[in-house]
N, C-alpha and C positions, 0 to 999 in steps of 0.2 A: 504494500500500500504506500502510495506516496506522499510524504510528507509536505505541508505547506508550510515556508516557512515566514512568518512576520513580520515584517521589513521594521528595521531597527527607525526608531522612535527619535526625534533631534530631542535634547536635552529640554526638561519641562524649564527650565528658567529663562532659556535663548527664547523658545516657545514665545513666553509671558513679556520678555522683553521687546520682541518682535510686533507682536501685538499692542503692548502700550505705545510702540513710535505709531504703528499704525491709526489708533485710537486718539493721539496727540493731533494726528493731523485732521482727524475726523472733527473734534471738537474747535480745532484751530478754525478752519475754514468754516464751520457753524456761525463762528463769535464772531467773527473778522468782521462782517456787516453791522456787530452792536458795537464797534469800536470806531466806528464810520460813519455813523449815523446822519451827523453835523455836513459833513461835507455833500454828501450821497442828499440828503435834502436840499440844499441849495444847488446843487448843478441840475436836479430835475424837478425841484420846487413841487414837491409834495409834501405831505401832512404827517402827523405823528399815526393818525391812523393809519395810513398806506406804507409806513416806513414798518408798525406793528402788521401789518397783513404780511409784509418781505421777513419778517422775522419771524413768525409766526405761522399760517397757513400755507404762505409759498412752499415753503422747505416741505412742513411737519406734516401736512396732509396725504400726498404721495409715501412719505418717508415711513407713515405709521401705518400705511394699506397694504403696501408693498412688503415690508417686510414677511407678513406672514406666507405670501408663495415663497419668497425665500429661505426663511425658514423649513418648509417642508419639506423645500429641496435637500438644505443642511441638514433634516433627523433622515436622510435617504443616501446621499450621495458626499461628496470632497466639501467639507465645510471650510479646509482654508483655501480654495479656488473660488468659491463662490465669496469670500470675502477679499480679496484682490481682485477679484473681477470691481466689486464692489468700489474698490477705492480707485480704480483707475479711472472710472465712471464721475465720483466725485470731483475726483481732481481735475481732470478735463473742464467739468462745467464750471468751476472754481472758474479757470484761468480763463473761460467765454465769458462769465460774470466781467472780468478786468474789460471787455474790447463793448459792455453791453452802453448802445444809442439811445437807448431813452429806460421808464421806469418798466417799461412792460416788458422788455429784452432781458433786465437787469430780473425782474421776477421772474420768467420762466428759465435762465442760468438757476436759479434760485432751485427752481422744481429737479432741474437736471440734478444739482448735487443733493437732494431730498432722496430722489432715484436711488441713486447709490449709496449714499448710509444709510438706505435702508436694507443694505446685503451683510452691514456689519455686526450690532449689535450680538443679535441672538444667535448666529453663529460663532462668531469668538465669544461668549457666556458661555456654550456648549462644548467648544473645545477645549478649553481652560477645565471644566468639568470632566472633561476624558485621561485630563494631563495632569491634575492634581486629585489626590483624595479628599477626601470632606473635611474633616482636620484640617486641612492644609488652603481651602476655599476663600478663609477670610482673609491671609495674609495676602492670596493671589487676585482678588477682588478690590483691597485697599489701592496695590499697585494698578489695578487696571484704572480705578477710580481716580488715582492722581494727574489722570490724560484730560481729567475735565478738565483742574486747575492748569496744567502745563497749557493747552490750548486756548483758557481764556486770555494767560499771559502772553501767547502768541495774538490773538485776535483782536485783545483789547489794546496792548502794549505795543506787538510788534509792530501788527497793520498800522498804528497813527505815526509809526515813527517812519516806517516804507514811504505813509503819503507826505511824511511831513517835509522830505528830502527829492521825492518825486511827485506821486498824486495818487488820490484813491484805489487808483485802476490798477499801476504798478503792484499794489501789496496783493490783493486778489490775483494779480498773474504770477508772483512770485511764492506764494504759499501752496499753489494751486503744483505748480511745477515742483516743488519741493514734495508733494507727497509720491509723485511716482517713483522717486529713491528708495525711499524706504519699504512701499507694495514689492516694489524687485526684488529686495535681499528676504522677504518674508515668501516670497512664491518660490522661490531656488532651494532656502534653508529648510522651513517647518513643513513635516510630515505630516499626511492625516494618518492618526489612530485608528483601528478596526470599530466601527459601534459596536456596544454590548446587545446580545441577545439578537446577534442579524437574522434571525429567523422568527423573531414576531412579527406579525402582520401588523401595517398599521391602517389605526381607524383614521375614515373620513373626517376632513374636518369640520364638519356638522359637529360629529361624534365628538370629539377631543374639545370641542368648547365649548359643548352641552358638559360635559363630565366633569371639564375644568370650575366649572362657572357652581357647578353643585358642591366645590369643596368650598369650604368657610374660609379655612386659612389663606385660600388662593385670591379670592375676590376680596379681602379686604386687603391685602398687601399689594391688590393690583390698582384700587380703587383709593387705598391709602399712601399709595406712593403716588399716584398719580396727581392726589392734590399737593400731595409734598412737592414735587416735580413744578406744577402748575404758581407755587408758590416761590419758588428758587430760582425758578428759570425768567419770570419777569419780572423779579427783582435785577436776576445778574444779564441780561437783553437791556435794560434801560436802565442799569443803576451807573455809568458812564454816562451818559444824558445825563441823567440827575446830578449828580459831582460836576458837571461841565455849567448847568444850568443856576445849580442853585449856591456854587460858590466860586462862579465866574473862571474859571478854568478851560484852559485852551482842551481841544479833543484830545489831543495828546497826553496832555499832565494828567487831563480826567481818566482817563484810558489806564496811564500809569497810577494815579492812588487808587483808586478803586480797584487794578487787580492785584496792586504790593499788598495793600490793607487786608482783601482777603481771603486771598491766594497764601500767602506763608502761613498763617494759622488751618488754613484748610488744607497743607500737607501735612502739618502735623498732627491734625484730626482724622485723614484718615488713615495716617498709617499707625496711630495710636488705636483707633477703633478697630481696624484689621486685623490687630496681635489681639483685642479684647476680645473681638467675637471666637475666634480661634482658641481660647481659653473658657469662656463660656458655653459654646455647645459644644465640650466633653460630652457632656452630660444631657444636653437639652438647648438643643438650637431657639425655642421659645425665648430663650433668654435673649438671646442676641435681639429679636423682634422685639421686647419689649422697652430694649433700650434705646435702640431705633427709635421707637416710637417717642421716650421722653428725650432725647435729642434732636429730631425735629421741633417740637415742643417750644424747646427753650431755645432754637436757632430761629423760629420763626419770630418770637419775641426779641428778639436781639434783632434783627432785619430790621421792625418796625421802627424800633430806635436808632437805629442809623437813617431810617430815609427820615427822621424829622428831627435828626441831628442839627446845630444851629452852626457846625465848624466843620470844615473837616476833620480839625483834630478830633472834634468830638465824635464826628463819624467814624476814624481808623480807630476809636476806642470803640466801641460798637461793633466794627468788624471783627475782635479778635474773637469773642466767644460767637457770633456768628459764622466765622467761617472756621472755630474749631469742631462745633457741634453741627455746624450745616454741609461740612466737607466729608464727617462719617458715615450719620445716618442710614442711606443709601445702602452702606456695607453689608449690614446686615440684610436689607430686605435683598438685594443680589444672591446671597450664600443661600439665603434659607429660599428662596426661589426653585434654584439647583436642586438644594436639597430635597425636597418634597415633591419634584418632578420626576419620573420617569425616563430613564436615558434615552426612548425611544420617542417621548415626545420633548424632550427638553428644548430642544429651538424653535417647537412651533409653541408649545406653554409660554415659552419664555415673549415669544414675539404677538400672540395675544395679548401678552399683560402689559410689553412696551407699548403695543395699543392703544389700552385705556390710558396708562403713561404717559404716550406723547402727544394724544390727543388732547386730554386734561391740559399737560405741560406745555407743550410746544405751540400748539394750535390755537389754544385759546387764551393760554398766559397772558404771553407779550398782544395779541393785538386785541383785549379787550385793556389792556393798562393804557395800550398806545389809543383805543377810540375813548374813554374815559378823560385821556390827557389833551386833547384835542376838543373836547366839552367845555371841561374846566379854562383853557386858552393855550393849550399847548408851549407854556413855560414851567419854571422850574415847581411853579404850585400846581401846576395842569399834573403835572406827571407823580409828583407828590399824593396828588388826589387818589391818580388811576393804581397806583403801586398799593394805596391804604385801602382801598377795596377788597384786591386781588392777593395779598399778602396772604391774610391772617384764612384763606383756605387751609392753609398748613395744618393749622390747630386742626382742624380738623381730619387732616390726615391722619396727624398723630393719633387721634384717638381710633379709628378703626384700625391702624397698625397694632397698637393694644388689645384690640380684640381677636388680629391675628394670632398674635403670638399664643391664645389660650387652649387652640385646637391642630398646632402644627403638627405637635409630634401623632395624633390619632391619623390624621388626614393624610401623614406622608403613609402610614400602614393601609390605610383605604386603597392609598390610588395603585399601591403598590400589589394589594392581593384582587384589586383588578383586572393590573396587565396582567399577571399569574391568570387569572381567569379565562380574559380574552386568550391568550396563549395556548389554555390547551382544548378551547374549543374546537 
């Protein structure tokens, strides 16, 4: 009988490292347009609202549809090919973003790179799942999560400093070209792993989100992350507008305190929260969720008080326990995500629940703060206004993240003597 033998595996750390440059640039070229705001409104003299629809809808609409065929494809076939496909996709319409003639060009560049992260998320969540044990989840989750911060620093920071020496269009063709370096050394180096159990059938996804949708712990982690998301994301899409607007600060300086302020506390939150959660679910990954839950909490309240900070100093005081409690959170609901999914559905579970995530988050965030800000008069109170609305969702994420945690550890045994079930039908 002949033996097949398993093609040697690249190191889980290159893996993981591979993946965060990749994810850096994913999040880079997201920001870049909230680092740009100022200019990008005056050469095509649109509103706060249309600049929150480019921030917002343009991208996250596509971005949160699409996923899920991609997904399917990742629990079936090469999840790190369909995530370089992914990024070469984005970075492309990045660099068409740089050459776009009016707002409408500049928005459907927009949808182009929406397209394409939407090939990343839930497949590299699933791979990183293949390449690390569960123990091992929160520390390789923290590092993935540091790609949001490294990326705002690129977006908010770099982009104004690109335009501030060239012009808007330069940083978008520059950041856009920069990611296909690093898809190259990740499509040559990292292996796909064999999936677990390639011989279960998989359900239609009718099935898999009917079943998803009937665990507790699932729908509230999906549901509660997603107001968390909805609350973070347009804070950090227009909290550079607000530092620019309401303490007279050029795009650039704005750009720079708001992502020094809190960007350094937010690495150390969540690589501090990474080794926590990894020490807490020994024993009961609930825990990790619960804390999640009071660290959105207390990062959403920390947020409010920055945007009606009267200084900036006062604001980069406000930032510290915001972005040390607002950069973790997240951690947790990633790990225990994995954990309570099934390896066979893991990138399509996982790209449902980015779903509800990006739609809450992405979608609606930024451009109900950006049509709110535009009410109020689209200055530095207009967007104060829109930000005190759309904030304090959080709280409330936090508390159905609380409710998650109470029914994890039952629900991961459910879903799990399910597939066993489906299996030997």
């Amino acid at each position: 009988m002949e033996t097949v033998t398993q093609p040697r595996l690249t190191n889980k750390w290159i893996v993981l490292l591979l993946l965060l440059g990749i994810s850096v640039f994913n999040y880079g070229d997201r920001y870049l347009l909230a680092g740009l705001v100022e200019p990008i409104k005056a050469e095509f003299d649109v509103s706060d609202g249309f600049m929150g629809l480019l921030l917002g809808p343009a991208f996250a609409v596509f971005y949160s549809i699409l996923a899920i065929p991609f997904a399917l494809y990742a629990d079936r076939h090469s999840r790190i090919n369909i995530i370089c496909a992914g990024c070469v996709i984005w970075s492309f319409f990045t660099v068409v973003g740089g050459f776009a003639d009016s707002q409408y060009t500049l928005a459907a560049a927009r949808v182009g790179v929406g397209v394409g992260e939407a090939a990343f998320q839930a497949p590299a969540f699933s791979l990183i799942a293949s390449y690390f044990r569960s123990e091992q989840r929160g520390k390789a989750f923290a590092v993935m999560a540091l790609s949001v911060y490294i990326g705002q620093i690129l977006g908010y920071s770099g982009g104004p400093a690109i335009a501030a020496q060239s012009d808007w269009r330069m940083a978008f063709i520059v950041m856009g070209s920069a990611g296909f370096i690093v898809v190259a050394l990740a499509w040559l180096i990292v292996k796909e792993p064999p999936h677990e159990n390639v011989s279960v059938e998989h359900p239609p996804l009718i099935d898999t989100f009917r079943r998803l949708m009937r665990v507790a712990s699932y729908r509230y982690m999906a549901f509660g992350m997603g107001l968390g998301v909805m609350s973070g994301i347009a804070f950090g899409f227009w909290g550079p507008t607000l530092f620019s607007r309401a303490y007279e600060l050029s795009q650039t300086d704005a750009g720079s305190a708001f992502g020094t302020a809190f960007t350094i506390p937010a690495f150390l939150g969540v690589l501090g929260f990474g080794a926590l959660v990894d020490y807490l679910t020994k024993n009961d990954y609930g825990r990790a969720l619960a804390l999640s839950a009071a660290a959105l909490l207390l990062a959403t309240l920390s947020i409010m008080g920055a945007i009606w900070a009267s200084s900036v100093d006062n604001a980069v005081l406000w930032a510290i326990p915001a972005g040390l409690l607002g950069g973790g959170w997240s951690v947790g609901l990633y790990a225990s995500l994995q954990y309570v999914l099934p390896d066979k559905m893991r990138a399509t579970g996982t790209a449902i629940a980015m779903l509800i995530v990006n739609f809450l988050g992405f979608v609606l965030g930024p451009w109900i703060a950006g049509g709110i800000s535009d009410y109020f008069g689209a200055d530095a109170m207009g967007i104060r206004q829109g930000l005190t609305i759309v904030v304090p969702v959080g709280i409330v994420g936090a508390v159905l993240i609380w409710f998650g945690a109470k029914s994890l550890e039952q629900d991961r045994e459910n879903l799990a003597d399910q597939k066993n079930a489906h299996a030997t039908d």
